[in-house]
VMD Tcl script that draws the C-alpha trace (Angstrom):
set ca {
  {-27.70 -120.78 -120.12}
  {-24.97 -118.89 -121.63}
  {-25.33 -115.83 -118.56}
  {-25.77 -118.22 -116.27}
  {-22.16 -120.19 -117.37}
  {-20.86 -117.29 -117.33}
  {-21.77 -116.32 -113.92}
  {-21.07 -119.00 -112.58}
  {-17.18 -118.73 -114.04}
  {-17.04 -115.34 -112.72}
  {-17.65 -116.46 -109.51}
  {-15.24 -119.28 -109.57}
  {-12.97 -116.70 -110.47}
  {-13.39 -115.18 -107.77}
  {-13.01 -117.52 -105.30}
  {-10.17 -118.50 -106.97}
  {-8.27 -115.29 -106.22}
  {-9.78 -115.00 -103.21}
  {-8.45 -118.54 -101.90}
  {-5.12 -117.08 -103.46}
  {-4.64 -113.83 -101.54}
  {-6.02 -115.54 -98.49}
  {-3.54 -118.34 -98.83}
  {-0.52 -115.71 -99.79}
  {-1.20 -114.20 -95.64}
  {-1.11 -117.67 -94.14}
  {1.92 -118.68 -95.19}
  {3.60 -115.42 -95.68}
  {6.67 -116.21 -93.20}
  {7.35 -113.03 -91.72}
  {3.35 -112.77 -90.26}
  {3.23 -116.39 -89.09}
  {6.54 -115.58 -87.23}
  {4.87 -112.32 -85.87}
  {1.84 -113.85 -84.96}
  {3.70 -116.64 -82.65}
  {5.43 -113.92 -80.74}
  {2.06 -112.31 -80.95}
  {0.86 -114.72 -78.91}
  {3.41 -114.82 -76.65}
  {2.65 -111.05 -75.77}
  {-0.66 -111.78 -75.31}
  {0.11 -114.70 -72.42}
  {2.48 -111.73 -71.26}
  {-0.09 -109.17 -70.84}
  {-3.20 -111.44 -69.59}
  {-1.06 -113.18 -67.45}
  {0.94 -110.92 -65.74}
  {3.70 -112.57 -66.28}
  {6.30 -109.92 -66.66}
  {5.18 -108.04 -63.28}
  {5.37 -111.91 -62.00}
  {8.40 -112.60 -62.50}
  {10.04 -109.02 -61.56}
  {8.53 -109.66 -58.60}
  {9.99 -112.87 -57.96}
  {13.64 -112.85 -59.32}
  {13.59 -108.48 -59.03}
  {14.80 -108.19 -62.03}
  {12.59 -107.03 -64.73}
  {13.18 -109.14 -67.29}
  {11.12 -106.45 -70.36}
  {9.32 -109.57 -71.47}
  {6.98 -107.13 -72.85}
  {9.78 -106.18 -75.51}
  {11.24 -109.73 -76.12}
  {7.82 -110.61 -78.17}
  {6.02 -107.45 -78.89}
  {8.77 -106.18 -81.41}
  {9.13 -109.14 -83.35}
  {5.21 -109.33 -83.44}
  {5.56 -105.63 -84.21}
  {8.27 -106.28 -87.25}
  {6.28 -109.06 -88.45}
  {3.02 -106.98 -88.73}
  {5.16 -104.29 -90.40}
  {6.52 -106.70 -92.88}
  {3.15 -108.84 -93.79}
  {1.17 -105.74 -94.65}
  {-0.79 -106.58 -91.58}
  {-0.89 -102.16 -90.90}
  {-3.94 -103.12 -93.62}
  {-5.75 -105.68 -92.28}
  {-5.57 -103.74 -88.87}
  {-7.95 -100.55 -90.11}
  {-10.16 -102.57 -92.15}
  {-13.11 -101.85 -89.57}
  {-13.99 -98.70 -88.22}
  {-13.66 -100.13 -84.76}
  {-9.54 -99.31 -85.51}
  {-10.06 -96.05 -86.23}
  {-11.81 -95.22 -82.75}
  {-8.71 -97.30 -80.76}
  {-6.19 -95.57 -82.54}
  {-7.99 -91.71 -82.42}
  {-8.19 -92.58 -78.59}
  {-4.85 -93.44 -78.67}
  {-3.24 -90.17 -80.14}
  {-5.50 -87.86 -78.44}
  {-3.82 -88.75 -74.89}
  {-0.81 -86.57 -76.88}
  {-2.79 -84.19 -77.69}
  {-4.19 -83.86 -74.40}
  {-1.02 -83.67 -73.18}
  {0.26 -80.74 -74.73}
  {-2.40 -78.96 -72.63}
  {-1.74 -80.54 -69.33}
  {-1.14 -79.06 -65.91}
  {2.06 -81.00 -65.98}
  {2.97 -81.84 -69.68}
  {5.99 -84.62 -68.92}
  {4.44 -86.18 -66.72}
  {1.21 -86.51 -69.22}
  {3.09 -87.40 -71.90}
  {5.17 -90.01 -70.28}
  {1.77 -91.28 -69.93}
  {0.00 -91.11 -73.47}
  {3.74 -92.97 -74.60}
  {3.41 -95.91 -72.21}
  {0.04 -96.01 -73.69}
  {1.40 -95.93 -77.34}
  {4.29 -98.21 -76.75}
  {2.19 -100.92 -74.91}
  {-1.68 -100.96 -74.69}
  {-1.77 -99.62 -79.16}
  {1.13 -102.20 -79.74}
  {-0.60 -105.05 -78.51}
  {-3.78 -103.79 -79.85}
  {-2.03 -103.59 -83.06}
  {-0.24 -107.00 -83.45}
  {-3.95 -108.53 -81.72}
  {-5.72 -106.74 -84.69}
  {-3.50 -107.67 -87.62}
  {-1.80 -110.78 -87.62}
  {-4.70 -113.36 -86.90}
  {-6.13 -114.10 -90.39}
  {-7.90 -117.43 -89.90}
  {-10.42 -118.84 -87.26}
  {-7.89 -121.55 -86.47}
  {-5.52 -118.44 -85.26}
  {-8.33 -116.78 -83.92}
  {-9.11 -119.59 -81.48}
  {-5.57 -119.79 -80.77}
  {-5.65 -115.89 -79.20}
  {-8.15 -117.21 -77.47}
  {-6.57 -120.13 -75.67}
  {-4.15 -117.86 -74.75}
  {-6.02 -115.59 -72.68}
  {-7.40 -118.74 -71.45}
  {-3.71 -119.81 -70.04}
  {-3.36 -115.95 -68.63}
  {-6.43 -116.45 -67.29}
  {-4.89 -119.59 -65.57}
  {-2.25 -117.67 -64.19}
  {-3.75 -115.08 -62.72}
  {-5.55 -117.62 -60.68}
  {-2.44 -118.84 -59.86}
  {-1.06 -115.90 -58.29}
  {-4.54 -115.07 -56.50}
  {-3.85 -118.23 -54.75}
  {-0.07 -117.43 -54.21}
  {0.52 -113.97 -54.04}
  {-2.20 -112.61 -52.02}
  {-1.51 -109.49 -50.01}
  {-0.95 -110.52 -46.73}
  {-1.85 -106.85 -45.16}
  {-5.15 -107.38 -47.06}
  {-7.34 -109.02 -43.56}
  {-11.01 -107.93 -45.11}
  {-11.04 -108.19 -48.50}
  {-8.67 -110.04 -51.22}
  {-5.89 -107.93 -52.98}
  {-2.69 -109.04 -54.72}
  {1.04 -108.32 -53.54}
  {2.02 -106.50 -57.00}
  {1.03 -105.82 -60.15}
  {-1.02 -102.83 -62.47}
  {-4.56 -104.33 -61.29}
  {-3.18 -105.29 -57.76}
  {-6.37 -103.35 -55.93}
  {-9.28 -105.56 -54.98}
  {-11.51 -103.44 -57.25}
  {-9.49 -104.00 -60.31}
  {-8.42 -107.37 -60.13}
  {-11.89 -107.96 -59.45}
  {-12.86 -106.32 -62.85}
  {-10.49 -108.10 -64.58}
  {-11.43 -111.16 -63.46}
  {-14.81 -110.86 -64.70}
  {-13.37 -110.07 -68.16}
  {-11.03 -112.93 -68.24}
  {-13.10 -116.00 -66.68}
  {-15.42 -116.47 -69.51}
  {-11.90 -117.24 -72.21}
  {-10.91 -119.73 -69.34}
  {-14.96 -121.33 -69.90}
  {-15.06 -121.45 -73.39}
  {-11.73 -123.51 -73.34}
  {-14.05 -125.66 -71.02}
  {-17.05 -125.80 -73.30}
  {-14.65 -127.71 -76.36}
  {-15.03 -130.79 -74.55}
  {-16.53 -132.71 -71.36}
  {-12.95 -133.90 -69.88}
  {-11.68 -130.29 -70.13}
  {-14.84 -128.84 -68.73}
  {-15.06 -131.06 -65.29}
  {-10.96 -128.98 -64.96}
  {-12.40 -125.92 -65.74}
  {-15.27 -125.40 -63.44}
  {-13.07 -125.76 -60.38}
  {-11.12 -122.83 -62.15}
  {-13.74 -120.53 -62.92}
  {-15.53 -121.29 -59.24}
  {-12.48 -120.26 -57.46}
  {-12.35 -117.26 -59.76}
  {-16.03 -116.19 -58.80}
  {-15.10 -116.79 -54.83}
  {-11.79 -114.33 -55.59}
  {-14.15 -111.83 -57.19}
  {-16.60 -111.94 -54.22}
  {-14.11 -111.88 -51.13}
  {-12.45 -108.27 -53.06}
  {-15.92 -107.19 -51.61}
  {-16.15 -104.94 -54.64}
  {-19.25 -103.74 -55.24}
  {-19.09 -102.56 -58.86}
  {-17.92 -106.31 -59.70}
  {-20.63 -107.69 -57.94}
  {-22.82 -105.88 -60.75}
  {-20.85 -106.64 -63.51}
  {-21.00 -110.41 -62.38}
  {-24.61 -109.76 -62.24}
  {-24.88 -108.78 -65.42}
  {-22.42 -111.33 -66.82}
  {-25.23 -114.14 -64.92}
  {-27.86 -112.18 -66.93}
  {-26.13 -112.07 -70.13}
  {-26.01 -115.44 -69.75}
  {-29.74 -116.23 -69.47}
  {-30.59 -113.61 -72.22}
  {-28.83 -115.39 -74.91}
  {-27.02 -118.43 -73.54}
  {-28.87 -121.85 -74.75}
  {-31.00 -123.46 -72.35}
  {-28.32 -125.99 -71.17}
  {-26.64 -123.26 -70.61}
  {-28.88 -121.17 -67.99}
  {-29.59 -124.02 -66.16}
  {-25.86 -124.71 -65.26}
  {-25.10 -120.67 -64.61}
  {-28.44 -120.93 -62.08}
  {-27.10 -124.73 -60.49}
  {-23.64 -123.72 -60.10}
  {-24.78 -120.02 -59.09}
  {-26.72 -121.91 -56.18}
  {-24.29 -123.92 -55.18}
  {-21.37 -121.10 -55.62}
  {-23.46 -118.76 -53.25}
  {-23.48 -121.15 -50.43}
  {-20.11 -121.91 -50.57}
  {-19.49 -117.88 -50.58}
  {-21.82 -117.21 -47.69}
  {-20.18 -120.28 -45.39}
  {-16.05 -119.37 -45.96}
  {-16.14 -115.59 -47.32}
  {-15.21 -112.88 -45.02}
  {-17.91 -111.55 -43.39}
  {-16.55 -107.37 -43.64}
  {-16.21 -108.00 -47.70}
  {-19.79 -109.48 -47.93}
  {-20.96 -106.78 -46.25}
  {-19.40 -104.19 -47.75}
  {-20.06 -105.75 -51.06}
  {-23.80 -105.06 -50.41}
  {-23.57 -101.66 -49.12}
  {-25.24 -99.57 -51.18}
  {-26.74 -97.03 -48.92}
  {-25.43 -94.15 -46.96}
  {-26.48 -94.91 -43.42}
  {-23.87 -95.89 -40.93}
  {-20.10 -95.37 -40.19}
  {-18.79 -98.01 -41.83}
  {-15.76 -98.33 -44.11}
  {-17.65 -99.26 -47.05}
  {-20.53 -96.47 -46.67}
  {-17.47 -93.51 -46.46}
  {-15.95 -95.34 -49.75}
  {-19.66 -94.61 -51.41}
  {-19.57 -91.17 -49.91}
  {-15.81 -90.36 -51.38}
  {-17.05 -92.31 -54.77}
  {-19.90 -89.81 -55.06}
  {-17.57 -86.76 -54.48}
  {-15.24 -87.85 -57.25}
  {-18.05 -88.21 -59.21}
  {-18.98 -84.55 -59.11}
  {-15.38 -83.06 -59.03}
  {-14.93 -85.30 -62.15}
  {-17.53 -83.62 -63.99}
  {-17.09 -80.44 -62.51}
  {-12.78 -80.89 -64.40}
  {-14.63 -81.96 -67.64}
  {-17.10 -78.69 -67.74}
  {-14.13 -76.53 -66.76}
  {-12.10 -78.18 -69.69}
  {-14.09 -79.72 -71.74}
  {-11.74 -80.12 -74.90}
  {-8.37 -81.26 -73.47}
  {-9.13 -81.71 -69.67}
  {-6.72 -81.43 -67.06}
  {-4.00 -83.82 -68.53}
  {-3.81 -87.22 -68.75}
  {-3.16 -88.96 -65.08}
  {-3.35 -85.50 -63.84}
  {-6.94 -85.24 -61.75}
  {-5.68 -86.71 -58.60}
  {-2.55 -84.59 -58.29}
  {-4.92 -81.35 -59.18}
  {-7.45 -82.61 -56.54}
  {-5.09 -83.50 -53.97}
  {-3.34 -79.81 -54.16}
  {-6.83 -78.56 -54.10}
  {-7.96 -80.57 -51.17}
  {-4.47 -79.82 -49.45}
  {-5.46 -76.11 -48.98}
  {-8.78 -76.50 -47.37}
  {-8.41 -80.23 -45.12}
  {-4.77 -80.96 -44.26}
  {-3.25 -84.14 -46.04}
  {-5.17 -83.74 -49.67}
  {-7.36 -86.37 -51.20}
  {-4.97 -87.59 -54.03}
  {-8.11 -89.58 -55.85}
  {-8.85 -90.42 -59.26}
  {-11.96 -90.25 -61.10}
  {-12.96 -93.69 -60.24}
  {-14.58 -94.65 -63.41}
  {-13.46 -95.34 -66.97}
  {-15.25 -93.04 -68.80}
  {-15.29 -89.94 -66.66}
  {-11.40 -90.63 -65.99}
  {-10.88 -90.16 -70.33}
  {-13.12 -87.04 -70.29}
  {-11.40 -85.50 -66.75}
  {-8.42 -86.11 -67.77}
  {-8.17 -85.50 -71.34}
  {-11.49 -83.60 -72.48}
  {-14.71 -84.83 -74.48}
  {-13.48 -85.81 -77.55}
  {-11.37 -88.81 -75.96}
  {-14.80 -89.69 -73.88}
  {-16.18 -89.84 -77.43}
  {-13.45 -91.86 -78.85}
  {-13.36 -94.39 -76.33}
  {-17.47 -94.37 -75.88}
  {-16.77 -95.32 -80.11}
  {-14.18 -98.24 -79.18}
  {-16.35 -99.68 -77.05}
  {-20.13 -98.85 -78.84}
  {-18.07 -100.44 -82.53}
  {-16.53 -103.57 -80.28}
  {-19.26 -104.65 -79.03}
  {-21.67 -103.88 -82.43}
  {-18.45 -105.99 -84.25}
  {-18.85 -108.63 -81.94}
  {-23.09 -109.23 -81.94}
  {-23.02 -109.00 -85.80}
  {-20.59 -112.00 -85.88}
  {-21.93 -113.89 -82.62}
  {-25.76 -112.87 -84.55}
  {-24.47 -114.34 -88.19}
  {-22.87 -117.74 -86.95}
  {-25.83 -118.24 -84.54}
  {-28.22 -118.80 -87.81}
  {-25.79 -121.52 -88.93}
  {-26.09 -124.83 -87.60}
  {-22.43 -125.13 -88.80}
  {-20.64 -122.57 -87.15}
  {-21.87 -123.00 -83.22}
  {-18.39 -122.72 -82.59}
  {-17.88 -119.70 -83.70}
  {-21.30 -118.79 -81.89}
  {-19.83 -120.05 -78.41}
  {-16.30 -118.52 -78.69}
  {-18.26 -115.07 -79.57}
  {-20.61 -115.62 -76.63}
  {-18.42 -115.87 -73.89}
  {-16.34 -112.98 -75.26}
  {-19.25 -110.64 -75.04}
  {-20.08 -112.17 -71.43}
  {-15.98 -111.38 -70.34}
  {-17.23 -107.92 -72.20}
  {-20.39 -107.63 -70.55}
  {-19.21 -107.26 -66.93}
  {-15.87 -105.65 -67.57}
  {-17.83 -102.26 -68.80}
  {-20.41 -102.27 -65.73}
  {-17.34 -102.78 -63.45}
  {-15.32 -100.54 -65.13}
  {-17.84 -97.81 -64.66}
  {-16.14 -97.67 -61.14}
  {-12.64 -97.51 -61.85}
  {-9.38 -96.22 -63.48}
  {-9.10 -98.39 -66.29}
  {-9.00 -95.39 -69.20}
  {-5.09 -96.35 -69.75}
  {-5.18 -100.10 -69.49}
  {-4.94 -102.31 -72.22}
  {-8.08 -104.43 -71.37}
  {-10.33 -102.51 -73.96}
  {-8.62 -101.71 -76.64}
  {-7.22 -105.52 -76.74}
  {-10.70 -106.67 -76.63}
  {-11.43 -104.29 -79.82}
  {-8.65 -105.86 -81.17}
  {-9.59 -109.18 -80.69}
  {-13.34 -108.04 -82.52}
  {-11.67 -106.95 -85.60}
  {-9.59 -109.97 -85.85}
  {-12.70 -112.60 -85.09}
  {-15.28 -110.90 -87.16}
  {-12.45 -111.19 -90.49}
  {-11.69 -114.63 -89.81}
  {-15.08 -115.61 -89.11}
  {-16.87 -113.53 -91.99}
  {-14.04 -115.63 -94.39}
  {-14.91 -119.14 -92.64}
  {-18.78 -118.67 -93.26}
  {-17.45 -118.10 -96.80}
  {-15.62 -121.47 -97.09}
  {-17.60 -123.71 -94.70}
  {-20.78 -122.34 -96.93}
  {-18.79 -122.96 -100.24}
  {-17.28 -126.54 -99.40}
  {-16.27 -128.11 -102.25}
  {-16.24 -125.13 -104.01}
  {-12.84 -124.07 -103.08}
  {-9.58 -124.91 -105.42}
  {-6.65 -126.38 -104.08}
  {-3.84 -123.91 -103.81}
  {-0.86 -125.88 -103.32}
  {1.49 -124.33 -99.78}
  {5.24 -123.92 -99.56}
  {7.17 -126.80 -99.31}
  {7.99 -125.53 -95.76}
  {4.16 -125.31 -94.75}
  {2.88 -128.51 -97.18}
  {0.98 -129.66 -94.07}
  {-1.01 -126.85 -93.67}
  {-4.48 -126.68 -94.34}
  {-5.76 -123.87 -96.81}
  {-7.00 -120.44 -95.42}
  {-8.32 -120.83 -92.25}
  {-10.11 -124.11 -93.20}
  {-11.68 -126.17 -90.32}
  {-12.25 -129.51 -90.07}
  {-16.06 -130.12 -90.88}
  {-18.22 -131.91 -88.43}
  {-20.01 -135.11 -88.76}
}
mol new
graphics top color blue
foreach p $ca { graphics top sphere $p radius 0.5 }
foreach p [lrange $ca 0 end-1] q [lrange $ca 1 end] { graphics top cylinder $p $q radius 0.2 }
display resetview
């Protein structure tokens, strides 16, 4: 009786000071005012909206800079630097991250790499930083999530507006880092399922949604890309693997309906070059297999020839195109076309294996959490959030196998997000499974409202 007393005051104890330290982070002032402009980079980067509105008012506006360094200062301040590398999935981001310089020391053009591997460092780590470490409950979490939700929005809203206009065969935007068919395409894919989970929270906001998220699908299929097409095939079988039964039967209904309303308004030249997969013919689409198979070689043929530091970051299609300029005429300036062979081109093996590590510990971060809260009958939200982040995750890798996404942020922001959701969630199974267990720490008069660390209203 006596042990078991005393156990149960250690324990106490220790949810005590765990409620404490947990409590001292959410209302530390300088990380609640980092996370806010936090989130504000976020909208920034999902939605485009800095390369929107340069593009409209031709001014560039360096939106990027107005919230990521407060959310930078605030991370700084709140020890968040900590909470950041407490998974390993960190460490692979950031090795990936400082390899591009040294890579670049060994480059066939060493500013023009290293220009590269800072734009990197300054943008894609920094938001991959402030994502990481200044989201400490599930409430926050969800909040990051709505977010990319409302970018998600607004790339939809310039794919309706700002279509380019030279673009008569298959969809492309006017501007913008992913303006290529292919790549907004892949983007797409990853983005789409934040804008359905928003959907899922309720049935008012889901009848919104759909229209959304069927209009996104139609974008995807008129870029007549053919690597999305896969990854949206394997985001439709993701879904039927481990989505709940209400939930394959509406991905097969609206699939149906969603494929007849492709086949009957779609342009016919992206449908069928979307389904081109063989080499016979003269078509466009059958030479763009033909030069993707070339690349493919001459990629691997770089990474064999310099296997530790490659040719230098963003540095293969100059190197080809001088290459290709001495034997047929104009050059084929082309880049590796794919992810993965573009890191290990371009800046040797170990930065294949560092980014093969971001994206091997994301997604192993994210199934362990989606796994734990699906045996919980009182954490399904946590369950569906999870779920349609490793569906956005799902197609984004098949698609981009097929394209130069090595330096974009799209990755290393969805490692981020991993770290940040598996803390928050591991410390809301702890509460929701201890309810009533959990002392009262009393807030700062300026945040008496709040509720204590990361605590969620229980359901009925």
């Amino acid at each position: 009786m006596i042990d078991s007393s005393a156990n149960a005051t250690a324990r106490n104890a220790t949810i005590t000071q765990s409620a404490a330290q947990a409590a001292a982070e959410l209302y530390d002032p300088a990380r609640v005012f980092g996370f806010l402009a936090a989130l504000g980079l976020v909208l920034v980067r999902f939605g485009m909206l800095q390369e929107l509105v340069t593009y409209v008012v031709r001014v560039n506006l360096l939106l990027q800079y107005v919230f990521g360094l407060p959310a930078l200062m605030g991370l700084v301040l709140s020890g968040g630097l900590r909470r950041v590398f407490r998974a390993k999935t960190a460490y692979w981001w950031t090795a990936y991250a400082f390899w591009l310089f040294v890579a670049a020391c060994f480059s066939s053009w060493r500013g023009g790499s290293l220009l590269l591997a800072w734009g990197n460092l300054r943008s894609t780590f920094l938001l991959f930083l402030v994502m990481a470490g200044l989201a400490v409950t599930w409430r926050e979490c969800k909040w990051i999530l709505r977010m990319i939700g409302c970018g998600t929005v607004l790339m939809l809203v310039i794919s309706r507006l700002f279509a380019d206009p030279r673009a008569v065969d298959r969809f492309s935007l006017a501007f913008g880092t992913v303006a290529n068919a292919n790549d907004v395409a892949c983007v797409l894919l990853l983005l789409l399922p934040f804008l359905l989970w928003i959907g899922m929270s309720s049935k008012w906001t889901l009848v919104a949604v759909i229209p959304a998220v069927g209009y996104g699908v139609y974008v995807i299929l008129t870029t007549g890309s053919r690597g999305a097409l896969l990854g949206l095939l394997a985001e439709v079988a993701f879904f039927l693997l481990f989505g709940s039964l209400r939930q394959r039967i509406a991905v097969l209904t609206f699939g149906v309906i969603l494929f007849g309303v492709t086949l009957a308004t779609a342009p016919r030249a992206a449908l069928r070059r979307m389904t081109t997969f063989s080499q016979e013919g003269g078509s466009e689409a059958v030479e763009s297999l033909q030069a993707r198979q070339a690349l493919l070689w001459t990629g691997i043929e770089y990474t064999l020839r310099h296997p530790l530091f490659g040719v230098g970051p963003g540095e293969m299609a100059d190197i080809l195109g001088q290459q290709t300029r001495k034997s047929s005429g104009p050059g084929e300036w082309q880049d590796a076309h794919d992810i993965f062979l573009e890191a290990s081109s371009e800046c040797g093996i170990p930065a294949l294996i560092f980014l093969l590590g971001g994206f091997v510990s994301t997604w192993r971060r994210l199934n362990a959490t989606h796994r734990a809260a699906r045996g919980r009958a009182d954490c399904q939200d946590i369950r569906g959030a999870v779920f349609c982040v490793m569906t956005g995750m799902a197609g984004f890798t098949v698609a981009a196998s097929f394209l130069n996404f090595a330096y974009l942020f799209y990755a290393p922001a969805m490692g981020a997000l991993a770290i940040a959701i598996s803390a928050a969630a591991g410390r809301e199974f702890e509460i929701r499974g201890a309810a009533g267990q959990i002392p009262v720490i009393a807030a700062p008069a300026w945040r008496a409202r709040r509720r204590l660390p990361g605590v969620e209203p229980r359901a009925s």
